[in-house]
PyMOL Python script that loads the backbone (N, CA, C, O; Angstrom):
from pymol import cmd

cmd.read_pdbstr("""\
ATOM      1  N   UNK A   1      53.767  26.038  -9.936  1.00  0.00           N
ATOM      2  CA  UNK A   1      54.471  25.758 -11.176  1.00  0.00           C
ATOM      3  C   UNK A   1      54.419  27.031 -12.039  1.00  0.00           C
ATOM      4  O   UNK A   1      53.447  27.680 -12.427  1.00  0.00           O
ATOM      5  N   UNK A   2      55.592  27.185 -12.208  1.00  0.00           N
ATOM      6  CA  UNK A   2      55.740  28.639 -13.415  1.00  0.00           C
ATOM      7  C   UNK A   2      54.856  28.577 -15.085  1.00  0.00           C
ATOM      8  O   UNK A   2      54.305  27.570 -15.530  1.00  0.00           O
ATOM      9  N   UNK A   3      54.904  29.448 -15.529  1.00  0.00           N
ATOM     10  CA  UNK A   3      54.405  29.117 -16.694  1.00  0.00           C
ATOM     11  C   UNK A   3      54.975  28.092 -17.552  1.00  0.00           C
ATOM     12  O   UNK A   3      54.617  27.043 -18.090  1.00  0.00           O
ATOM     13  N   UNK A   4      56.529  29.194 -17.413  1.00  0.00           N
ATOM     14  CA  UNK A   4      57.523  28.104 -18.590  1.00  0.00           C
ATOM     15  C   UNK A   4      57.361  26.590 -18.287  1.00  0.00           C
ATOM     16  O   UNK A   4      57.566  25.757 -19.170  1.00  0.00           O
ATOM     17  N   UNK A   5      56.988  26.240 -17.014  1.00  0.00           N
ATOM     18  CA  UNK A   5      57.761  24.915 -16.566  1.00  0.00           C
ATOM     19  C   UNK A   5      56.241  24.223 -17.225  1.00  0.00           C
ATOM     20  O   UNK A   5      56.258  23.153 -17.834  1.00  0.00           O
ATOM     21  N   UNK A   6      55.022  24.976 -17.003  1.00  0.00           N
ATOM     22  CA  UNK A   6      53.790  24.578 -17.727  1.00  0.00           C
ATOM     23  C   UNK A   6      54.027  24.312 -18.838  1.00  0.00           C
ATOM     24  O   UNK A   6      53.773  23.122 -19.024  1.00  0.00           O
ATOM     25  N   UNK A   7      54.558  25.017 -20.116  1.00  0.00           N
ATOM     26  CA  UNK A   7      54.382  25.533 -21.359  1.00  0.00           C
ATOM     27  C   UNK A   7      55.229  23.977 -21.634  1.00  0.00           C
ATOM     28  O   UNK A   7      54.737  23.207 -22.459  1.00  0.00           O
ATOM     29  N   UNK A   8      56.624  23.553 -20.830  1.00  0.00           N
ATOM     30  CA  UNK A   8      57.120  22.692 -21.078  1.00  0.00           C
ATOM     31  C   UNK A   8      56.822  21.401 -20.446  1.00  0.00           C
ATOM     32  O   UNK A   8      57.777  20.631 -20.549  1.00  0.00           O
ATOM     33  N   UNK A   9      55.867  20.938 -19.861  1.00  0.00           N
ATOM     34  CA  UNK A   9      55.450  19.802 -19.497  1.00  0.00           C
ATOM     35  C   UNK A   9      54.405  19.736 -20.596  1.00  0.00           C
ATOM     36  O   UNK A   9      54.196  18.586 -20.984  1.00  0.00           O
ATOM     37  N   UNK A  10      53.753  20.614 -21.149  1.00  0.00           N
ATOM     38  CA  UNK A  10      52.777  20.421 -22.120  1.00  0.00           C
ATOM     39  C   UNK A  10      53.192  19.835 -23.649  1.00  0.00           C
ATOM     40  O   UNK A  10      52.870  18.846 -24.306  1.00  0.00           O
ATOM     41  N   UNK A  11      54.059  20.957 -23.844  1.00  0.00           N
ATOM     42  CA  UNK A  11      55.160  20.272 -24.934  1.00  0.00           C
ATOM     43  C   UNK A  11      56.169  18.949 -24.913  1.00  0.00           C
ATOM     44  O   UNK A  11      56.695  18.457 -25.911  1.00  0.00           O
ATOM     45  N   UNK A  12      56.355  18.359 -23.147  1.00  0.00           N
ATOM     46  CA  UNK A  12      57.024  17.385 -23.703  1.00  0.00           C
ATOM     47  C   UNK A  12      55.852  15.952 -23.709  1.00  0.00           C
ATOM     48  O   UNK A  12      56.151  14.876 -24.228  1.00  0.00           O
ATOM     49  N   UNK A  13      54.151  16.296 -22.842  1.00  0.00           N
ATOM     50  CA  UNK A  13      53.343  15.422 -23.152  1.00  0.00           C
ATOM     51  C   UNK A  13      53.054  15.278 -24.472  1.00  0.00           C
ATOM     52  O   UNK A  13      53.090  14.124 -24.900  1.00  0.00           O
ATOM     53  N   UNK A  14      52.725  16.308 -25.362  1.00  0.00           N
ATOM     54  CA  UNK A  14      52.745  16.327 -26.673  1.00  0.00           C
ATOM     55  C   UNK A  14      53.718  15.407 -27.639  1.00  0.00           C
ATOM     56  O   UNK A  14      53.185  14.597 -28.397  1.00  0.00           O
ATOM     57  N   UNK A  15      54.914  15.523 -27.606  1.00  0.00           N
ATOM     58  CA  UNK A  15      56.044  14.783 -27.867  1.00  0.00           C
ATOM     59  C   UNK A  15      55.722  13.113 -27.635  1.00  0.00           C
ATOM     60  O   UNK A  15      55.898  12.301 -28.542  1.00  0.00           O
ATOM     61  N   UNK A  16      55.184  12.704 -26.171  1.00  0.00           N
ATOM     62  CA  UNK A  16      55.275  11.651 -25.885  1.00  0.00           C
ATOM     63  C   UNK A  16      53.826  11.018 -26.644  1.00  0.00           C
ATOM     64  O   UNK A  16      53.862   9.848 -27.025  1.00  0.00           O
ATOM     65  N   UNK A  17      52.625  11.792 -26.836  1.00  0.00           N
ATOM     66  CA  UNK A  17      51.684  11.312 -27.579  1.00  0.00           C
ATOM     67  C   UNK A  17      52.063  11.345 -28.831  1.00  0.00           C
ATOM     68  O   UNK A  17      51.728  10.251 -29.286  1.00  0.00           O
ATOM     69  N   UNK A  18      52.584  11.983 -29.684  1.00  0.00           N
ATOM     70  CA  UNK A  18      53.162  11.753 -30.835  1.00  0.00           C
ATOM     71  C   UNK A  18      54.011  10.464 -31.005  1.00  0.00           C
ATOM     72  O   UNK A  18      53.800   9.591 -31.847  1.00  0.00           O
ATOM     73  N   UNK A  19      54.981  10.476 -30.102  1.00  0.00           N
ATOM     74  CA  UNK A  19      56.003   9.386 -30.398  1.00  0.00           C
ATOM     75  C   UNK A  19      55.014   7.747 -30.090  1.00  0.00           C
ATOM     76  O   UNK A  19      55.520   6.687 -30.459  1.00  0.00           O
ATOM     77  N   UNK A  20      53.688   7.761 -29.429  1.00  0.00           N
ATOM     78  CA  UNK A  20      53.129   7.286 -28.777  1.00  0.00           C
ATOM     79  C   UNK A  20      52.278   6.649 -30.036  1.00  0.00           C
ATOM     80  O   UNK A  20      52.080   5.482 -30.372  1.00  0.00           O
ATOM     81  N   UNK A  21      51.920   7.726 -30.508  1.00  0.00           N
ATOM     82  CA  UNK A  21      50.917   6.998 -31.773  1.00  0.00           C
ATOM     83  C   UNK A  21      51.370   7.117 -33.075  1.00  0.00           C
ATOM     84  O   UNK A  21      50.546   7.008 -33.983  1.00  0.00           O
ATOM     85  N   UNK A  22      53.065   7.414 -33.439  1.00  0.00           N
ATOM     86  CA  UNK A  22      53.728   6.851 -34.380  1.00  0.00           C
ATOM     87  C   UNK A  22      53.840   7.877 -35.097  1.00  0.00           C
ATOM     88  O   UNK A  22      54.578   7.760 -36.075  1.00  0.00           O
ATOM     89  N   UNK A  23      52.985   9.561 -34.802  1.00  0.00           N
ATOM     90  CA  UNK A  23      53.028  10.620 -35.698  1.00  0.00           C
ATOM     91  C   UNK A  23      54.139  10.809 -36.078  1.00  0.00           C
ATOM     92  O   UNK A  23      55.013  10.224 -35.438  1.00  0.00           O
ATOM     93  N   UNK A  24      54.499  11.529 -37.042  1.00  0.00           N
ATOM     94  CA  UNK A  24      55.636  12.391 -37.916  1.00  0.00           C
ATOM     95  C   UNK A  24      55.532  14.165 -37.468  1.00  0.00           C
ATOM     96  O   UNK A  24      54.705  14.858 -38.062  1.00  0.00           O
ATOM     97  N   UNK A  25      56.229  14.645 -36.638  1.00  0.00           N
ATOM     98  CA  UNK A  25      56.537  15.731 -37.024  1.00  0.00           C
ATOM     99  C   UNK A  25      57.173  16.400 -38.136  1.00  0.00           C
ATOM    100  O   UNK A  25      58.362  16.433 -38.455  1.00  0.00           O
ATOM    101  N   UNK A  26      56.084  16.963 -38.699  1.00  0.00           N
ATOM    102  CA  UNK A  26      56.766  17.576 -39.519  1.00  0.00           C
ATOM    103  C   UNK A  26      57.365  18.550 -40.117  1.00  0.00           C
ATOM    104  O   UNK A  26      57.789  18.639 -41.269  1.00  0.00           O
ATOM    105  N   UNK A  27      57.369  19.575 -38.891  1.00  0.00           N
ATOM    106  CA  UNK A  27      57.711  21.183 -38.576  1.00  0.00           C
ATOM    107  C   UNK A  27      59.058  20.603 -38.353  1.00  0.00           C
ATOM    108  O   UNK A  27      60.033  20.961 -39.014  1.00  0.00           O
ATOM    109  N   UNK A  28      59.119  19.455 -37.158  1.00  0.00           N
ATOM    110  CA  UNK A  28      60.905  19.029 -37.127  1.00  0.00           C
ATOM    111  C   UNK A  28      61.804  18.861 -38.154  1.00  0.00           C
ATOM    112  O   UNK A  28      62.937  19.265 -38.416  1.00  0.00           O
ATOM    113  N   UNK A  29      60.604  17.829 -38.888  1.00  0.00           N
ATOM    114  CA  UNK A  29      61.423  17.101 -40.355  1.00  0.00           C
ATOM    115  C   UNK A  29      61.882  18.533 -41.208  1.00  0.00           C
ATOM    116  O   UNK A  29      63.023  18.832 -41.558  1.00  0.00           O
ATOM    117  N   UNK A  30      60.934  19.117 -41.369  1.00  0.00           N
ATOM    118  CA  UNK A  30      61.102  20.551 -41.866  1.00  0.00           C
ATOM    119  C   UNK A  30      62.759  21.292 -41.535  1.00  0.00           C
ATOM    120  O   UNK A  30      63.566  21.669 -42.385  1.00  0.00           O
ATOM    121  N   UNK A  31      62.861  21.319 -40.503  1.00  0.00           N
ATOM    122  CA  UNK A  31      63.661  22.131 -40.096  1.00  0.00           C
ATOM    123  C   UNK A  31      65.092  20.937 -40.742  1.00  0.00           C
ATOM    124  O   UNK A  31      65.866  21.024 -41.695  1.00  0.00           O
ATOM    125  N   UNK A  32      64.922  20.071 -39.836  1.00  0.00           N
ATOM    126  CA  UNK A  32      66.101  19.309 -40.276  1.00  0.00           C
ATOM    127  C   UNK A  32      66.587  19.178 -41.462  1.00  0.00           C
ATOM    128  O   UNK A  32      67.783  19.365 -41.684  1.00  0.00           O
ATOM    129  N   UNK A  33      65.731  18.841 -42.384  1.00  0.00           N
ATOM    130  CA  UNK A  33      66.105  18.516 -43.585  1.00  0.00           C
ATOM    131  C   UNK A  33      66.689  20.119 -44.384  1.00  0.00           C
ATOM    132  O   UNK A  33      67.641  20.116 -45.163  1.00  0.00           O
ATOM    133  N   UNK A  34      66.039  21.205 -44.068  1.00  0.00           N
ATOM    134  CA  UNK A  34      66.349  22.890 -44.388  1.00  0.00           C
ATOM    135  C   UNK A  34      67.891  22.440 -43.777  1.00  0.00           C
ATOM    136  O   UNK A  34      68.630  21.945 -44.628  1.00  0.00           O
ATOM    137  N   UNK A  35      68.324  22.533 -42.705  1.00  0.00           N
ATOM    138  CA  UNK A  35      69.497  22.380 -42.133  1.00  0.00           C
ATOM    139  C   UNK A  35      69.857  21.729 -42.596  1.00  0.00           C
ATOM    140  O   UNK A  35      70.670  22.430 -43.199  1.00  0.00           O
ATOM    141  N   UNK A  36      70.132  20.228 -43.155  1.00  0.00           N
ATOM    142  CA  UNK A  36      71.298  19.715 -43.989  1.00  0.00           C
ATOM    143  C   UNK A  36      71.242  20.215 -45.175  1.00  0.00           C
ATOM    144  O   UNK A  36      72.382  20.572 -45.475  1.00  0.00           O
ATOM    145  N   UNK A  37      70.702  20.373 -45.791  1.00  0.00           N
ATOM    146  CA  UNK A  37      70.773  21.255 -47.018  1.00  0.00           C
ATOM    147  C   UNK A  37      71.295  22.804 -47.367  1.00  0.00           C
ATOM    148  O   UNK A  37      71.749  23.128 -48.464  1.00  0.00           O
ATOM    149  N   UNK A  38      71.159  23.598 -46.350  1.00  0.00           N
ATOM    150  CA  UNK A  38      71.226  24.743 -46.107  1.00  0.00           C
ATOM    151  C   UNK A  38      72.981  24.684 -46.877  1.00  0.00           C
ATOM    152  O   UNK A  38      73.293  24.947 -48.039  1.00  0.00           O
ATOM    153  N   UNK A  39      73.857  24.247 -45.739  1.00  0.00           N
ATOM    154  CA  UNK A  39      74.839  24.392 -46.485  1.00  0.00           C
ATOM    155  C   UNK A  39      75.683  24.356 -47.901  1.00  0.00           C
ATOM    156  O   UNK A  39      76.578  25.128 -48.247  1.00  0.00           O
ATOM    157  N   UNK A  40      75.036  23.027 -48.749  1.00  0.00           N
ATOM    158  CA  UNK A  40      74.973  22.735 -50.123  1.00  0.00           C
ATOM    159  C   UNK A  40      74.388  23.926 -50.686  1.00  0.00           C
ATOM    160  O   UNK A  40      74.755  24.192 -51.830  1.00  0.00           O
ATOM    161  N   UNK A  41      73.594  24.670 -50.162  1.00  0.00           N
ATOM    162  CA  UNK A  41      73.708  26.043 -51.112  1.00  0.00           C
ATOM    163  C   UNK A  41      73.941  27.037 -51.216  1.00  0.00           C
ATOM    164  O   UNK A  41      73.890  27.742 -52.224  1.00  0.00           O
ATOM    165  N   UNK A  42      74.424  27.426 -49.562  1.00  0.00           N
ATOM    166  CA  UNK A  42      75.208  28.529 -49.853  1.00  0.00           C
ATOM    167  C   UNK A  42      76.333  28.254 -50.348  1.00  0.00           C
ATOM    168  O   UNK A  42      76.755  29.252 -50.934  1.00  0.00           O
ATOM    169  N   UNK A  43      77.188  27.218 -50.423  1.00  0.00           N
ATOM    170  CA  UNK A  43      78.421  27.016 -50.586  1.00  0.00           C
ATOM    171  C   UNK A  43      77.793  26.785 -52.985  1.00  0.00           C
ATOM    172  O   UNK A  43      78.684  26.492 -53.783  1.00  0.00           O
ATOM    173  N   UNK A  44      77.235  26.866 -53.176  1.00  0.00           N
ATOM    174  CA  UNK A  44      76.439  27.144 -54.369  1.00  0.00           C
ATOM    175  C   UNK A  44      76.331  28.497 -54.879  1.00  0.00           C
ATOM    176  O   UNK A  44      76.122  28.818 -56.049  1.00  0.00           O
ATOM    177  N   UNK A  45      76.502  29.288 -53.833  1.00  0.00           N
ATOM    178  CA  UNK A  45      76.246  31.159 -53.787  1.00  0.00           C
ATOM    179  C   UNK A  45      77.264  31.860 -53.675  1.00  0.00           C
ATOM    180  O   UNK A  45      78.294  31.432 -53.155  1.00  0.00           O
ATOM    181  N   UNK A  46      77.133  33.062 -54.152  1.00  0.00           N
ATOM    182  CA  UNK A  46      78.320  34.092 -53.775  1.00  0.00           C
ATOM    183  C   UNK A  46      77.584  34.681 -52.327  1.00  0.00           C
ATOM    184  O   UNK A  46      76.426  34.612 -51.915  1.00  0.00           O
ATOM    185  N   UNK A  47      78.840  35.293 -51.764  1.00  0.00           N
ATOM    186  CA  UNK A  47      78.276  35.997 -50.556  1.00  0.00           C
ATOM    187  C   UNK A  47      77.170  36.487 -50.096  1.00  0.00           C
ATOM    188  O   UNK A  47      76.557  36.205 -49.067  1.00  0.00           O
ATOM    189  N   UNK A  48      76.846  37.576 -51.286  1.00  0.00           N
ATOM    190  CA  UNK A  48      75.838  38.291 -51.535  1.00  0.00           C
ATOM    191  C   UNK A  48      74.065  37.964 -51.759  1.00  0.00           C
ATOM    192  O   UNK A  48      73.075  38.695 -51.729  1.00  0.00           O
ATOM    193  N   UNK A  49      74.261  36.568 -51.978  1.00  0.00           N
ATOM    194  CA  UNK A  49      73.306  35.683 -52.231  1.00  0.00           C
ATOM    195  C   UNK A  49      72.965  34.538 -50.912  1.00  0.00           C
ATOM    196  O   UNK A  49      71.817  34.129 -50.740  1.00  0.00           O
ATOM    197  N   UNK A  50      73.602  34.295 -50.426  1.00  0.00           N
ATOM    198  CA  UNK A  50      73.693  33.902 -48.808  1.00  0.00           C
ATOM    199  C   UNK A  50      72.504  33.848 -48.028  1.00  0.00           C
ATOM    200  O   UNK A  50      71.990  32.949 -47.362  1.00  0.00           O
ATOM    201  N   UNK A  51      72.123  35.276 -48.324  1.00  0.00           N
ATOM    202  CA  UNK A  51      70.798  35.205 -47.178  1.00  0.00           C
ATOM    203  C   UNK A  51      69.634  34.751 -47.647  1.00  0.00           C
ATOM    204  O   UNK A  51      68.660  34.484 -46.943  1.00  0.00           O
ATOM    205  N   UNK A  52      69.723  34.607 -49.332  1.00  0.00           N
ATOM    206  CA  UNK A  52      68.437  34.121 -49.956  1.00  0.00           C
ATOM    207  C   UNK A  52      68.383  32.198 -49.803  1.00  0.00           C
ATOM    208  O   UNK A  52      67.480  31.459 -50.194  1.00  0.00           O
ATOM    209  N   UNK A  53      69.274  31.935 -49.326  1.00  0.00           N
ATOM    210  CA  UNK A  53      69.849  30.459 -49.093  1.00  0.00           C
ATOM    211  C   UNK A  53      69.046  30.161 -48.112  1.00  0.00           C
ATOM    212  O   UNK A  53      69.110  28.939 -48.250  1.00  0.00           O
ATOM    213  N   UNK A  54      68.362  30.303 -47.257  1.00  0.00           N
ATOM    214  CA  UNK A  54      67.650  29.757 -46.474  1.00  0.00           C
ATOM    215  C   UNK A  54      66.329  30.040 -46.985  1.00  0.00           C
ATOM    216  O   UNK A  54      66.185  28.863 -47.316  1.00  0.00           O
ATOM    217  N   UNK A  55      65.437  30.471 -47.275  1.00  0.00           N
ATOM    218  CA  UNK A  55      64.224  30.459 -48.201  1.00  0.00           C
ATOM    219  C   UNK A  55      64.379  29.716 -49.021  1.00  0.00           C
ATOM    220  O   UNK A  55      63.401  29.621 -49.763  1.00  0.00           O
ATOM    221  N   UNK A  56      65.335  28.997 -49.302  1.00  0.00           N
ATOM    222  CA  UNK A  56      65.601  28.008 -50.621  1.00  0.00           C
ATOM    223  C   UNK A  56      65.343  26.612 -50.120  1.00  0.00           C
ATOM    224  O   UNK A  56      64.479  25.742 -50.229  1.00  0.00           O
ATOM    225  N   UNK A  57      66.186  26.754 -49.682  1.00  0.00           N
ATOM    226  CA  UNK A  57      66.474  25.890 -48.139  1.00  0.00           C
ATOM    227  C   UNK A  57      65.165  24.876 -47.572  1.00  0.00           C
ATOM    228  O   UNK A  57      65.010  23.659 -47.670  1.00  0.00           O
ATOM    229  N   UNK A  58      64.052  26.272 -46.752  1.00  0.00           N
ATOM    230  CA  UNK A  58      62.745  25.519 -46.746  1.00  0.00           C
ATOM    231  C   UNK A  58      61.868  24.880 -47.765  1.00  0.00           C
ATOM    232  O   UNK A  58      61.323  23.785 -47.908  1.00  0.00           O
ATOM    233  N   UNK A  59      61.968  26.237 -48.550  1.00  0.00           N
ATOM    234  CA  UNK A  59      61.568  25.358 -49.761  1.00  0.00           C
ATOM    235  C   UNK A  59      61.407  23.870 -50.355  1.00  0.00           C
ATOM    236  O   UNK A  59      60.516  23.058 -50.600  1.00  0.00           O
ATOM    237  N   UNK A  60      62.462  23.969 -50.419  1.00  0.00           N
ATOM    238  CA  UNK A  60      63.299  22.678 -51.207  1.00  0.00           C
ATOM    239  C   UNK A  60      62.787  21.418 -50.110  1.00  0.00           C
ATOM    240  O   UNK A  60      62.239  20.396 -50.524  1.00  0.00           O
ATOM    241  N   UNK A  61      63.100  21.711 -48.479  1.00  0.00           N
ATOM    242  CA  UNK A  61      62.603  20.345 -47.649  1.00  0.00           C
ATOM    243  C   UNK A  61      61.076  20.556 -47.635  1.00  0.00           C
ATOM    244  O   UNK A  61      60.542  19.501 -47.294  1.00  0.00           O
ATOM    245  N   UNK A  62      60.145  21.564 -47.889  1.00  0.00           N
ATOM    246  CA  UNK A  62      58.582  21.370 -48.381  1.00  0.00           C
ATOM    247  C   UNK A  62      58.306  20.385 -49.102  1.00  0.00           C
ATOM    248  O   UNK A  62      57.400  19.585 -48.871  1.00  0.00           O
ATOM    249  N   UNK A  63      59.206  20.354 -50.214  1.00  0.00           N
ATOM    250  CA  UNK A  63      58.793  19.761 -51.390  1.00  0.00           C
ATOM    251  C   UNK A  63      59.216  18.739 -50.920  1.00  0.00           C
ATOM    252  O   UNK A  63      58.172  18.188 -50.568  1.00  0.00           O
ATOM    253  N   UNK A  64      60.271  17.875 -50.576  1.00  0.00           N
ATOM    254  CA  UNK A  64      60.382  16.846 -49.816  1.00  0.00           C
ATOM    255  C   UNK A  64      59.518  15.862 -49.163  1.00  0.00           C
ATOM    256  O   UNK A  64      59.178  14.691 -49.336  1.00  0.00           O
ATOM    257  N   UNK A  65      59.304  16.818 -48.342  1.00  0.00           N
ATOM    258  CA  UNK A  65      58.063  16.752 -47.270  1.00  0.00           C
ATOM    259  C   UNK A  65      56.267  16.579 -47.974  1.00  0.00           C
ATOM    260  O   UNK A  65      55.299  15.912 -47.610  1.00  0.00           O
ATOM    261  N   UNK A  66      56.418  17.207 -48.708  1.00  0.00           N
ATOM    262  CA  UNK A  66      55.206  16.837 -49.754  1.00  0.00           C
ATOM    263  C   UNK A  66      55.095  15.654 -50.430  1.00  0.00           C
ATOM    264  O   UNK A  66      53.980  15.156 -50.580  1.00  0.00           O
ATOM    265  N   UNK A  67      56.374  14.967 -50.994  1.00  0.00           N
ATOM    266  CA  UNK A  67      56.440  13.678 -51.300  1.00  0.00           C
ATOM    267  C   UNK A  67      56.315  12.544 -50.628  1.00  0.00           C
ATOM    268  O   UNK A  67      55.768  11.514 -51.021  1.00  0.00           O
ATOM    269  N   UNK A  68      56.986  12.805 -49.299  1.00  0.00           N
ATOM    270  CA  UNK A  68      56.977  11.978 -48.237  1.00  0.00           C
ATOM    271  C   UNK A  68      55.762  11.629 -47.744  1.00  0.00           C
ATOM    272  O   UNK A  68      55.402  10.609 -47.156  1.00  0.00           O
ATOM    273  N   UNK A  69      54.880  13.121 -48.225  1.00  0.00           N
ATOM    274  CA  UNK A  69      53.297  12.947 -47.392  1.00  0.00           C
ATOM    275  C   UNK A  69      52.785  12.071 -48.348  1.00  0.00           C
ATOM    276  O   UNK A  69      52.144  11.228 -47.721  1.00  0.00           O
ATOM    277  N   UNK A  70      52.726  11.777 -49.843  1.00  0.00           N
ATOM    278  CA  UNK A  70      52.416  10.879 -50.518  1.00  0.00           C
ATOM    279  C   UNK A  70      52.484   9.740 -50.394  1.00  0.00           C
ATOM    280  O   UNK A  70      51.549   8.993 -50.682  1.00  0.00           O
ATOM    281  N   UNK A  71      53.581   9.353 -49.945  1.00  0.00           N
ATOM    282  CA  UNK A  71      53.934   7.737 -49.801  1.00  0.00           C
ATOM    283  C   UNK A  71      53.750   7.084 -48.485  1.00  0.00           C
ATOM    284  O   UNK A  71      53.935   5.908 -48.172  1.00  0.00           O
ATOM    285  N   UNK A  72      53.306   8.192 -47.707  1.00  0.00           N
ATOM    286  CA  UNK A  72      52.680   7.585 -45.811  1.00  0.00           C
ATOM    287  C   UNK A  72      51.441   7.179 -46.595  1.00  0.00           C
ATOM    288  O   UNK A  72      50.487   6.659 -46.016  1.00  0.00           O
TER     289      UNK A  72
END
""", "prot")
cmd.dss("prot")
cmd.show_as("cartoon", "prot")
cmd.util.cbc("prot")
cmd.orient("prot")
């Protein structure tokens, strides 16, 4: 067995113990929530300002994500 194919049987046991004992990812939630949002602000920005849109982005689903951790 190759590494990769290691690296990815490990990661998808991981996945299945998570989904297994009800955890929350929250590096995923992270990302996702940055991604729907992402667009609402660049389209908020001039061009030039664009690239600061994703640092905003995480941001903004942190804080999210911080609330969310409150109410689990």
């Amino acid at each position: 067995m190759t590494k990769i194919e290691m690296q990815y049987m490990e990661a998808v046991i991981e996945m299945n113990r998570r989904q297994r004992n009800r955890e929350i990812d929250w590096e995923q939630r992270r990302y996702e929530i940055a991604r729907e949002i992402y667009p609402s602000i660049v389209a908020q920005t001039t061009v030039e300002n664009a690239t600061s849109a994703a640092p905003v982005a995480i941001f903004l689903a942190q804080v999210l994500i911080n609330e969310l951790k409150k109410v689990e």
